[in-house]
NUSE-197376 format. One record per residue: residue number from 1; residue in three letters; y, z, x negated of N, C-alpha, C in turn. Coordinates in pm, whole numbers, plus 50000, padded with zeros to 5 digits. Each point is the difference from the previous one (the first is absolute). Layout:
BEGIN
REC num residuo    ny    nz    nx   cay   caz   cax    cy    cz    cx
REC NUM     ALA     Y     Z     X     Y     Z     X     Y     Z     X
...
END
This chain:
BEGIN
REC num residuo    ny    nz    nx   cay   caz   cax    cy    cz    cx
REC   1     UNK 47441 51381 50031 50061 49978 50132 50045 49855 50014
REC   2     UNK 49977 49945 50133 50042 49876 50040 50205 50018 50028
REC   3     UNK 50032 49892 50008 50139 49967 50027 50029 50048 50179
REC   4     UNK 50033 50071 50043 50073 50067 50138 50010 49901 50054
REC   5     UNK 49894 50048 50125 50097 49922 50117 50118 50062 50093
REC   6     UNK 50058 49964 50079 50140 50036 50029 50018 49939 50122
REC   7     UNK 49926 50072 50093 49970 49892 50186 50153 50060 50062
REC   8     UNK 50058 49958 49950 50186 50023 50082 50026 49840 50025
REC   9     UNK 49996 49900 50047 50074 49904 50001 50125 49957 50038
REC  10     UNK 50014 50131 50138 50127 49995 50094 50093 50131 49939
REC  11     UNK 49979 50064 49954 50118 50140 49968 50047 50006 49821
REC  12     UNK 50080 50015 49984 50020 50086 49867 49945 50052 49924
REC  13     UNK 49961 49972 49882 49891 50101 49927 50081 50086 49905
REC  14     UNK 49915 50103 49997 50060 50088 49851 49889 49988 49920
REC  15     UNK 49992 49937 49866 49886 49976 49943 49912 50187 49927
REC  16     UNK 50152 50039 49988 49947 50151 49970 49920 50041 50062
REC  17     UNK 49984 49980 50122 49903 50088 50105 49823 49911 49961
REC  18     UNK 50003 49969 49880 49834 49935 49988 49993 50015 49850
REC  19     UNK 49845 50053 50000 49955 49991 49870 50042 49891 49933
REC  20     UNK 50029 49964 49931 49979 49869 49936 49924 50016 49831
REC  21     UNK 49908 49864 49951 49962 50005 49905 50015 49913 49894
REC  22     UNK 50122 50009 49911 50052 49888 49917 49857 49931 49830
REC  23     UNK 49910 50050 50068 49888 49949 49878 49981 49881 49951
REC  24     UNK 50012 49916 50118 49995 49869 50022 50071 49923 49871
REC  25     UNK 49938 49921 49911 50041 49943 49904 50149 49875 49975
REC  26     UNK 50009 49970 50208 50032 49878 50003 50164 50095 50099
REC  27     UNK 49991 50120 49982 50074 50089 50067 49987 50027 50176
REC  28     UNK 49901 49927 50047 49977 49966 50130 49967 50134 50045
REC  29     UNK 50131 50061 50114 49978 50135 50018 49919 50003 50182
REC  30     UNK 50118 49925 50047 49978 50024 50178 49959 49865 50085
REC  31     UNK 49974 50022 50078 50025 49860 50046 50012 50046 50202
REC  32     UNK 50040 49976 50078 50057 49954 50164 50150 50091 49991
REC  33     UNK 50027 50064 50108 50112 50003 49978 50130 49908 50053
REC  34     UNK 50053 49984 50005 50176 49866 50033 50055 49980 49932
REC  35     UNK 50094 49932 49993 50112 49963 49966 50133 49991 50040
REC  36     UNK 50014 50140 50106 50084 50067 50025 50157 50050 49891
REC  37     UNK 50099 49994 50065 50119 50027 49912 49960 50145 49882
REC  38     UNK 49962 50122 50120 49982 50109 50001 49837 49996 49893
REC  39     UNK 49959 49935 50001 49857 50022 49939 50022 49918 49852
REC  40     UNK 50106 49902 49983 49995 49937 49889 50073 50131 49958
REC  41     UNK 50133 50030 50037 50073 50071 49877 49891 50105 49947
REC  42     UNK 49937 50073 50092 49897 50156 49945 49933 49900 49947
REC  43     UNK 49922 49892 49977 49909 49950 49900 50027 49947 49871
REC  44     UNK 50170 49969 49985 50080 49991 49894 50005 50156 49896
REC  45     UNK 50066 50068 50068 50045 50123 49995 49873 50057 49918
REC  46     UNK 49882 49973 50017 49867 50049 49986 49938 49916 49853
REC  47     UNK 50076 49914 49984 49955 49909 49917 49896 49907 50046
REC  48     UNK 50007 49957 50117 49896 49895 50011 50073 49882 50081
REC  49     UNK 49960 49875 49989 50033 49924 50074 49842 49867 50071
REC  50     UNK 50067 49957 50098 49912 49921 50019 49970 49844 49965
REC  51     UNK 49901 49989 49987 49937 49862 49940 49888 49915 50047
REC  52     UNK 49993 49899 50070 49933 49911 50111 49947 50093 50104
REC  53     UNK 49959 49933 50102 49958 50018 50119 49828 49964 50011
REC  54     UNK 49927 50108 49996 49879 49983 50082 49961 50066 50098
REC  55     UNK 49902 49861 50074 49967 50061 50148 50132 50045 50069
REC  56     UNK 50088 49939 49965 50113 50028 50102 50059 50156 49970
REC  57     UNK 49955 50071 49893 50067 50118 49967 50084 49962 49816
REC  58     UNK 50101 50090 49993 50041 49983 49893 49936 50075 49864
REC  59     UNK 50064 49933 49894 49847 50084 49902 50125 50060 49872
REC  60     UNK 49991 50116 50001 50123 50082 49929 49924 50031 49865
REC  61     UNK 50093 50000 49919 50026 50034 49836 50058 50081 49909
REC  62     UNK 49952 50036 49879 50105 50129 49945 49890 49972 49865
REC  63     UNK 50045 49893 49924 49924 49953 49866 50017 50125 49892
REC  64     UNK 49957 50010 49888 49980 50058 49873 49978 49900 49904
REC  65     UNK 50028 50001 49879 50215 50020 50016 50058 49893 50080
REC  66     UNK 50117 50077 50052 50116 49882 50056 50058 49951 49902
REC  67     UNK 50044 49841 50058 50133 49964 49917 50126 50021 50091
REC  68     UNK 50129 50038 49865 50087 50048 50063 50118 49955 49901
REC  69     UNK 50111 49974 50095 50094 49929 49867 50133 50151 50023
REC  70     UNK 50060 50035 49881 50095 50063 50053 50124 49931 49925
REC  71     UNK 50091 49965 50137 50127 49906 49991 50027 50000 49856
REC  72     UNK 50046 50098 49910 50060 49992 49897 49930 49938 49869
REC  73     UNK 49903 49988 50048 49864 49934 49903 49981 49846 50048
REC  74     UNK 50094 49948 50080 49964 49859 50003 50063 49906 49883
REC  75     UNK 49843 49904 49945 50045 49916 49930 50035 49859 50052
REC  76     UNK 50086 49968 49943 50053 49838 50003 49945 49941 49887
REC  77     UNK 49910 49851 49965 49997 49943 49912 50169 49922 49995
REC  78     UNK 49981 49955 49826 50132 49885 49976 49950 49861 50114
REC  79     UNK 49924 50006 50028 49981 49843 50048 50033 50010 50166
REC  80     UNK 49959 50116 50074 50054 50077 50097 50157 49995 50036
REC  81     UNK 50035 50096 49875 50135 50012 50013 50089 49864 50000
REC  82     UNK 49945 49872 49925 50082 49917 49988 49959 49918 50181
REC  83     UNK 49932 49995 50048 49947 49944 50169 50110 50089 50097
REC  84     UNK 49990 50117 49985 50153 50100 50075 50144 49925 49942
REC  85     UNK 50021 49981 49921 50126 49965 49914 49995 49836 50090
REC  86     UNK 49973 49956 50028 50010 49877 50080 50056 49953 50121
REC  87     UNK 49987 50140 50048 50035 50015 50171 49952 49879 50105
REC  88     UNK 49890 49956 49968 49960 49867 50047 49943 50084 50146
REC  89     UNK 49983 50131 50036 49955 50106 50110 50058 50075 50043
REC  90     UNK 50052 50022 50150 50018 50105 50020 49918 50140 50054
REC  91     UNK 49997 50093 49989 49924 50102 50046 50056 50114 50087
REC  92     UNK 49930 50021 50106 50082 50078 50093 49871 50090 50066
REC  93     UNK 50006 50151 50088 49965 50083 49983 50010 50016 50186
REC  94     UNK 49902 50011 50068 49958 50042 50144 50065 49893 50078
REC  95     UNK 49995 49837 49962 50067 49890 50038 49904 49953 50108
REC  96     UNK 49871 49976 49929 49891 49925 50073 49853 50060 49999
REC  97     UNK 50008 50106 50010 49865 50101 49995 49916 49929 50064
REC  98     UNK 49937 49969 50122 49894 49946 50104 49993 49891 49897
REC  99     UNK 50086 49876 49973 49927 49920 49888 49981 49981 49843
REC 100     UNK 50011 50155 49993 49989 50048 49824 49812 50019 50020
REC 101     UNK 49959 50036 50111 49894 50091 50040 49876 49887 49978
REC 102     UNK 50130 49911 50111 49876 49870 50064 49985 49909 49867
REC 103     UNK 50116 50026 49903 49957 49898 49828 49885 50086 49986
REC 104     UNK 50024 50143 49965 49889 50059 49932 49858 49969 50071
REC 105     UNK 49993 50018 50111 49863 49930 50071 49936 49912 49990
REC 106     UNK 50108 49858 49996 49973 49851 50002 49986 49995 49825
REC 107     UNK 50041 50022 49898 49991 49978 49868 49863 49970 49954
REC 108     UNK 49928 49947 49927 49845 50019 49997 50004 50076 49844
REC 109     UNK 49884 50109 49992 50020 50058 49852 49857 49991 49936
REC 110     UNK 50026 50011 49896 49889 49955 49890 49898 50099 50016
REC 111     UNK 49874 49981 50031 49878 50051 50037 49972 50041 50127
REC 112     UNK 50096 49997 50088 50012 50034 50112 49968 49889 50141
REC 113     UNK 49917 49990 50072 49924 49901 50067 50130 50004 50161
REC 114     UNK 50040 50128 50014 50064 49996 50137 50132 50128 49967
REC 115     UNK 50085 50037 50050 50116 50105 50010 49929 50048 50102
REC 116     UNK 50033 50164 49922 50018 50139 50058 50113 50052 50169
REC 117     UNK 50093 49891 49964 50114 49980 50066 49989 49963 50092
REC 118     UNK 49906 50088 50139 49953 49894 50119 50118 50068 50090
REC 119     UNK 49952 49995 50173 50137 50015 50093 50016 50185 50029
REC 120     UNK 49921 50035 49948 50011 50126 50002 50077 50042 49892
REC 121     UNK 50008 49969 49858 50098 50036 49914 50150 49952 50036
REC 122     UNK 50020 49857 50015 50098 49987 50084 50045 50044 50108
REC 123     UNK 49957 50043 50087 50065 50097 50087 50037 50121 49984
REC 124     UNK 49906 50062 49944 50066 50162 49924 50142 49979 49866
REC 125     UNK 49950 49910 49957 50102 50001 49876 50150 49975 50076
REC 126     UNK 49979 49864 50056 50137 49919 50060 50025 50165 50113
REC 127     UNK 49926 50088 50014 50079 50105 50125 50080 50087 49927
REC 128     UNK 49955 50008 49828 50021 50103 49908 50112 49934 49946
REC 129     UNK 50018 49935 49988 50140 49882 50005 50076 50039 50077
REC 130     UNK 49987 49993 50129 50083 50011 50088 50072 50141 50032
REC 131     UNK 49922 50082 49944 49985 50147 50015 50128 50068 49853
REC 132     UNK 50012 49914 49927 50060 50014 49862 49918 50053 49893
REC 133     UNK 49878 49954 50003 49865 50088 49930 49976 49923 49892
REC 134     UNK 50055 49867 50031 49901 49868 49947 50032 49877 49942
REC 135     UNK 50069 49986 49877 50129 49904 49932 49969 49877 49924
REC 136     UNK 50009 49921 50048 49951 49870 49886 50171 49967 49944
REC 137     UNK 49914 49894 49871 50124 49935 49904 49960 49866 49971
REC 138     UNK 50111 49934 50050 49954 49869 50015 50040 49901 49886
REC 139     UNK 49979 49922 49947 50040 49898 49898 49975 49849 50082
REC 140     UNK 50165 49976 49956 50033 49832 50147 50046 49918 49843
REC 141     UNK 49927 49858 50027 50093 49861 49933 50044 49913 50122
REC 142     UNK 50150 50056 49981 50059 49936 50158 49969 50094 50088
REC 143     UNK 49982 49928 50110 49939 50048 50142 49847 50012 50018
REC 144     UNK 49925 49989 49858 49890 50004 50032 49934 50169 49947
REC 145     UNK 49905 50032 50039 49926 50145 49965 49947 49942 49883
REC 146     UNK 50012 50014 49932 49883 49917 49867 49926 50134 49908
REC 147     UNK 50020 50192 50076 49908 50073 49910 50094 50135 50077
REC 148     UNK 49909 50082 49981 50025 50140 50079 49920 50132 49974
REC 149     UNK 49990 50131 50042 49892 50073 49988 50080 50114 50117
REC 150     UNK 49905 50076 50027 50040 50110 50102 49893 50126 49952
REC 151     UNK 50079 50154 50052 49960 50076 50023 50046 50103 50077
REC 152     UNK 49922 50134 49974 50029 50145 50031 50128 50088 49966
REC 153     UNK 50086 50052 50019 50055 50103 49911 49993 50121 50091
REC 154     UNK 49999 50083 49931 49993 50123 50070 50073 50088 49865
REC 155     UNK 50114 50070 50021 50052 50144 49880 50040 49877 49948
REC 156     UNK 49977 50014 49826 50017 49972 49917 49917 49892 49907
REC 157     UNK 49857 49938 50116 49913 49970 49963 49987 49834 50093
REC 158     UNK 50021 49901 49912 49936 49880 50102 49844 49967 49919
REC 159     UNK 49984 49968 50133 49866 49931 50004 49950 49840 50007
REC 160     UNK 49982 49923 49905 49968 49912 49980 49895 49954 50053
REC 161     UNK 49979 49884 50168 49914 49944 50051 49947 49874 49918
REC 162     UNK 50083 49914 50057 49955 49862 49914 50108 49852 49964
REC 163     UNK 49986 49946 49937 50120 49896 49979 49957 49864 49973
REC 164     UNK 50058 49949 49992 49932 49813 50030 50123 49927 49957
REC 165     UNK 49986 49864 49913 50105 49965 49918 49924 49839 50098
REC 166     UNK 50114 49866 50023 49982 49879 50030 50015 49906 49882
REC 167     UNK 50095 50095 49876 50020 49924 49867 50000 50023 49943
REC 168     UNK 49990 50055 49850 49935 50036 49883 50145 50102 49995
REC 169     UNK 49934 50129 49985 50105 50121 49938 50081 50048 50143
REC 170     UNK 49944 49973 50095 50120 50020 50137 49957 50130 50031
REC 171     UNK 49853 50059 49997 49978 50119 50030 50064 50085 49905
REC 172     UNK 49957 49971 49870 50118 50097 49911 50083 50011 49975
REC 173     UNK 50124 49906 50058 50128 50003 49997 50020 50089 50122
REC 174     UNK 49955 50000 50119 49998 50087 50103 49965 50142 49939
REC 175     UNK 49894 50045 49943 49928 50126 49959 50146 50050 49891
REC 176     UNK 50070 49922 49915 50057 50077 49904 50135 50019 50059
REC 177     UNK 50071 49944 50095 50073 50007 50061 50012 50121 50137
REC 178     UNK 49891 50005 50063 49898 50162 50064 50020 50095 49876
REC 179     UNK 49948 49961 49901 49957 50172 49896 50172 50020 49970
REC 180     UNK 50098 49893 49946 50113 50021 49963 50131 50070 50107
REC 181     UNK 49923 50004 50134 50100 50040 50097 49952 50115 50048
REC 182     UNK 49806 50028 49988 49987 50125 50044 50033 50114 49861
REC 183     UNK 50038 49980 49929 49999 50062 49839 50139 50024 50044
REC 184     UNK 50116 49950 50057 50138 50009 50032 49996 50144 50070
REC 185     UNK 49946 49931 50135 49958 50140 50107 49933 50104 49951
REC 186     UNK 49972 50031 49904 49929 50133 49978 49890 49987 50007
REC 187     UNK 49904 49901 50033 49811 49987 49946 49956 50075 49960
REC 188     UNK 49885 50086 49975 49924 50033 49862 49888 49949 49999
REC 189     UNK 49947 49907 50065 49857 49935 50016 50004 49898 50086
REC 190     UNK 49910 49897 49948 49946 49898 50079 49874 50010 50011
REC 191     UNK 49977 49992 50069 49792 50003 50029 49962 49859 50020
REC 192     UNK 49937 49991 49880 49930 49821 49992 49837 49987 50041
REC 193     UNK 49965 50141 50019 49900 49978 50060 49877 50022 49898
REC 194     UNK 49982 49831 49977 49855 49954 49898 50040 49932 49912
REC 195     UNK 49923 50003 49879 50064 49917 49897 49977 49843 49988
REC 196     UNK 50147 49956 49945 50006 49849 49987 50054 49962 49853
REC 197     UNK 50002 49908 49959 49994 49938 49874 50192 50002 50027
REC 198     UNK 50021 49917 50126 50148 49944 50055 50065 50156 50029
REC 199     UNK 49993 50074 50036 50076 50138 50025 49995 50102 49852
REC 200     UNK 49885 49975 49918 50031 50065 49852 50070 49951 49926
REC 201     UNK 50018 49849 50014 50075 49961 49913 50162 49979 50028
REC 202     UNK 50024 50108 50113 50168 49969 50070 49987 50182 49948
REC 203     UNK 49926 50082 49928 50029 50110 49977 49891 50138 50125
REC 204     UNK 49909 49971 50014 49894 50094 50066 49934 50077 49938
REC 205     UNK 49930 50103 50048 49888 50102 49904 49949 50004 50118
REC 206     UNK 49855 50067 49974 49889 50060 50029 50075 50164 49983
REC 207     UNK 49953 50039 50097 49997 50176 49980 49895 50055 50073
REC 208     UNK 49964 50153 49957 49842 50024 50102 50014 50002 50145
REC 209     UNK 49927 50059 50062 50081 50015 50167 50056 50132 50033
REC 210     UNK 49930 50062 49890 50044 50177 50012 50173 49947 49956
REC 211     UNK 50041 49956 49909 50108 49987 49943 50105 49951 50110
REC 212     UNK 49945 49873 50028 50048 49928 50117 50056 50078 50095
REC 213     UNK 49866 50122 50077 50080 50063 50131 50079 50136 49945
REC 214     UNK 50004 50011 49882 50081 50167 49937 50176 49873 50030
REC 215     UNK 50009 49865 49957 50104 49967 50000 50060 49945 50158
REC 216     UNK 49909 49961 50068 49983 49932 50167 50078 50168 50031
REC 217     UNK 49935 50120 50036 49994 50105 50041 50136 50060 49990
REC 218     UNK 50083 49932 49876 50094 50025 49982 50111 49944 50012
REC 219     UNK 50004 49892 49980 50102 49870 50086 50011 50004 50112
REC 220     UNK 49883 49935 50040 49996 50009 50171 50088 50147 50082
REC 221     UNK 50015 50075 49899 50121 50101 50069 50130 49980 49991
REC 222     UNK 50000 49945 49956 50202 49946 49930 50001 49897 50134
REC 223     UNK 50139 50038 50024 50098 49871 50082 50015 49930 49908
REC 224     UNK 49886 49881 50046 50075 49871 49984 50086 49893 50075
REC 225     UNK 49972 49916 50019 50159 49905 50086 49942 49984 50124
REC 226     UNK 50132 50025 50116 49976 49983 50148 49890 49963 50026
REC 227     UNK 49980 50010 50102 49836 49955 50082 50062 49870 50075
REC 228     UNK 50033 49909 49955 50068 49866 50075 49989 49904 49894
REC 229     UNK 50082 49893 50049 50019 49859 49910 50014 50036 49870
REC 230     UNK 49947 49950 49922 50067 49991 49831 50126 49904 49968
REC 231     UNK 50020 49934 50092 50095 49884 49981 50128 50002 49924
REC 232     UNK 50078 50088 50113 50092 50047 49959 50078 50057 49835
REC 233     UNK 49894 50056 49961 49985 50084 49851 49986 49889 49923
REC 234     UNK 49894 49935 49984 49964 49903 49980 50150 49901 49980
REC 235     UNK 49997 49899 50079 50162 49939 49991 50087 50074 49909
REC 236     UNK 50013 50077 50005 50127 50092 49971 49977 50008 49831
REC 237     UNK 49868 50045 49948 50004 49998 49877 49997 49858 49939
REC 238     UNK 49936 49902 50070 50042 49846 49958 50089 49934 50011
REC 239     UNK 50067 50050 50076 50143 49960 49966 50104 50104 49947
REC 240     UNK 49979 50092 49899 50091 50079 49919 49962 49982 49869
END
């Protein structure tokens, strides 16, 4: 079987309501569809998310195996830990989302000719933001953004989109500072998606996808934190 098409562009999808066929080596399940509030969370929820844009439709995912970090498993190197011990950064949490998004877009990445990150991801994401769906963490020297990353949460489960550093270690001072506050709140998963050299070595695994959605299936039911700003929470544990 080929990868689904999904001719909804204007309504809500429930991805349940379609065969789908996860054979695909590269996990490439669906592709049209939106990027609707209502259509991202059921495509989260489902274990899939989306990844570039063709032909003007979005092209959805649900790899074998995922990587997946769970909060309590994050590592710090010594050389890490001594860059935090500096406080030369501050890091703050649903401050500057729209330009956490627009770093991750503008960043250029290694093998990569153009970003995934065109005006259609930005508009759904920055609405899922707005919606309390959709949380970036920012890392500032001064007044400047110098590294960030954003995602999903839904239950008990965030979802890891993408992150972009302006200076060496800014994305992972952001990422361990994210895993160390969602691990506060009650976490049991981060969804990293695909594997990276930079996310295994802050403490990630591979797990199958069967594994993946027995644990998705089950989080994703737990209350996790308000459907609004993270800010608030956020502050509060950085300054106690």
């Amino acid at each position: 079987m080929n990868p689904v098409f999904i001719p909804e562009p204007y309504k809500p999808v429930d991805f349940s309501d379609y065969l789908l066929d996860y054979s695909d080596p590269s996990g490439f399940v669906a592709y049209g569809a939106n990027l609707l509030p209502d259509t991202l969370l059921n495509a989260y929820s489902m274990g899939l998310f989306p990844w570039y844009i063709s032909g003007g439709a979005p092209c959805w995912y649900s790899p074998d195996p995922r990587l997946v970090l769970f909060p309590h498993k994050l590592r710090i190197s010594k050389s890490m830990r001594n860059i935090l011990k500096r406080s030369q950064y501050e890091v703050t949490c649903d401050r500057a989302f729209a330009r956490v998004m627009m770093g991750c877009a503008l960043t250029p990445r290694h093998g990569e000719l153009d970003t995934w990150i065109d005006h259609q991801f930005l508009a759904g994401y920055n609405r899922m933001h707005q919606l309390g769906h959709a949380h970036s963490f920012e890392t500032w020297k001064k007044d400047e953004l110098v590294g960030g990353l954003y995602g999903i949460a839904i239950g008990k489960v965030f979802f890891g989109e993408s992150m972009f550093s302006k200076e060496s270690n800014t994305s992972k001072i952001a990422f361990i500072h994210a895993v160390r506050f969602l691990l506060l709140m009650g976490f049991e998963m981060i969804d990293c998606q695909i594997k990276t050299d930079h996310l295994v070595s802050l403490g990630a695994e591979e797990i199958s996808r069967e594994h993946f959605m027995i644990r998705l299936f089950n989080y994703t039911k737990q209350a996790g934190l308000p459907v609004r700003s993270w800010y608030p929470e956020f502050e509060n544990i950085k300054n106690n």
